[in-house]
C-alpha angles and dihedrals in degrees: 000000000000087000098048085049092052091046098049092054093050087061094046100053084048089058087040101054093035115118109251102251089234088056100146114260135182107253133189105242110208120190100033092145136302091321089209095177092051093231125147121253115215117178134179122190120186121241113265092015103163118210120273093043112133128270128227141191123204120186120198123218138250113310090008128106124225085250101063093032089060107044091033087054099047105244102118092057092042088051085061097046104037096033120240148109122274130211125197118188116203127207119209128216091237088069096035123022094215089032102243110137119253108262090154098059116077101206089067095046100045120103109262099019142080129338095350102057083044093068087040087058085044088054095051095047089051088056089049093049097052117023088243124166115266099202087065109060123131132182128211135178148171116241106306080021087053098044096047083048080071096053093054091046089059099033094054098020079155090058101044121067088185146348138210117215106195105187092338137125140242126277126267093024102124138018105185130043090254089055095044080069097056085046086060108045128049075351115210143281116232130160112268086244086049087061090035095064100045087063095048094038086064091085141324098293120147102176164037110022124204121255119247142214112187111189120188135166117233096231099047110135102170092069116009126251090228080075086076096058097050080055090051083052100040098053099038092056087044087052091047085233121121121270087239124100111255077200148012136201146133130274116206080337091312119126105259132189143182133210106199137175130231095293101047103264119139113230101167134026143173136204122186125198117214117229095001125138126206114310141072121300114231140156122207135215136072103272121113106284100025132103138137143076121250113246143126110319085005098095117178113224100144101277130092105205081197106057089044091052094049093054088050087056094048088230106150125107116285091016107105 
């Protein structure tokens, strides 16, 4: 009988201990449209998710994956934890030799066309997937993926609430490949209005804008910090609101500032991080406010630009 007894708990604690066989996974979604821009849909939707729950898009950098992107970055925990769908594009090195998505070419920025309309047709078939709320999808991305964050933002103005633009550049600054290198470094200066009608010359959009975050590290030698400054112009123009913080203040100790209209709300921000090169800032560990792996491009200075955005967004679970 003893043995019996040992052998039963120790099948129980094997059943026990046993993942449950619906634990949420990242999967690879075919046959999500036309995929003009041949690019790879991954997608990762958290056990139990209800409908109406956001939707985000995350975009790796150059020579990344959306896995590790997504995981190195922290948005897969923080789609457990803060409950919504996430969506990771994947370039492919058919399209991009070092695999950055291709921000410079304007076919692959245009409405309608490349890449970009290939997120756009990711971002319907999430919805579709998963009942979410169309009115609450965000996009996100590292460098080429941040840059290529602006273009949506400018392409579907009318898909995308917010963005978040970690080490990327404004919209409309190159068209060729040669030209993407002088965007990046020392960037260029153009007028407010000059950034302001790249965006409105995407497509036929009146308003509302989304709203932007544009994170970028001080140091950051790969694409200039100056980048950060022609954002802060070009959607402030494109919000109608002075290119002048309304506050300023620190996050996690960074230099922060907002960039509100005549109620209050906050349409543009920056956050700088002192020190930092290019890369994502993260900050890894499970207390409240960390999230994130250390990697290439994922660098860890006590900040994770992703739990912060996804408070922005009011995106947790029970803030709507």
């Amino acid at each position: 009988m003893r043995v019996f007894s040992l052998v039963l708990a120790v099948l129980l604690a094997t059943v026990v201990a046993a993942p449950a066989d619906s634990a949420a996974e990242l999967r690879e979604v075919t046959g999500f449209g036309g995929n003009p821009g041949a690019l790879r849909m991954f997608e990762y939707v958290p056990d139990g998710l209800p409908e109406g729950r956001p939707v985000v898009v995350a975009m790796h950098g150059c020579t990344q994956d959306a896995a590790g992107y997504g995981t190195g970055a922290g948005w897969v925990e923080l789609a457990d934890s803060a409950r919504f769908t996430l969506v990771l594009p994947q370039q492919e090195q058919a399209n991009n030799a070092n695999r950055c998505f291709n921000w410079f070419q304007p076919g692959d920025t245009a409405r309608g066309s490349g890449e970009a309309e290939s997120i756009a047709q990711m971002v319907r078939r999430a919805i579709a997937d998963t009942g979410a709320d169309p009115a609450r999808v965000y996009v996100t991305g590292l460098s080429a993926g941040g840059a290529m964050t602006a273009a949506l933002l400018a392409a579907y103005p009318d898909v995308f609430a917010g963005g978040g633009v970690v080490a990327g550049v404004p919209h409309g600054c190159a068209s060729s490949m040669i030209d993407a290198f002088t965007c990046m470094n020392p960037g260029k200066d153009k007028t407010p209005e000059q950034w302001g009608d790249a965006v409105r010359g995407a497509g036929s959009h009146q308003g509302p804008w989304p709203t932007l975050s544009i994170w970028h590290g001080t140091a950051d030698y790969t694409v200039a910090p100056a980048n950060q400054r022609e954002l802060v112009e070009q959607w402030t123009n494109v919000h109608g609101i002075p290119a002048t913080p309304t506050s300023t203040d620190t996050i996690a100790g960074y230099p922060h500032e907002s960039y509100a209209d005549s109620s209050g709300r906050t349409l543009v921000e920056t956050i700088s991080i002192t020190g930092m090169g290019h890369g994502q800032p993260i900050d890894p560990g499970s207390a409240d406010g960390q999230c994130g792996q250390a990697g290439s491009y994922l660098l860890d200075v006590d900040v994770c630009a992703a739990w912060h955005l996804s408070r922005s967004w009011g995106l947790p679970a029970g803030v709507r």
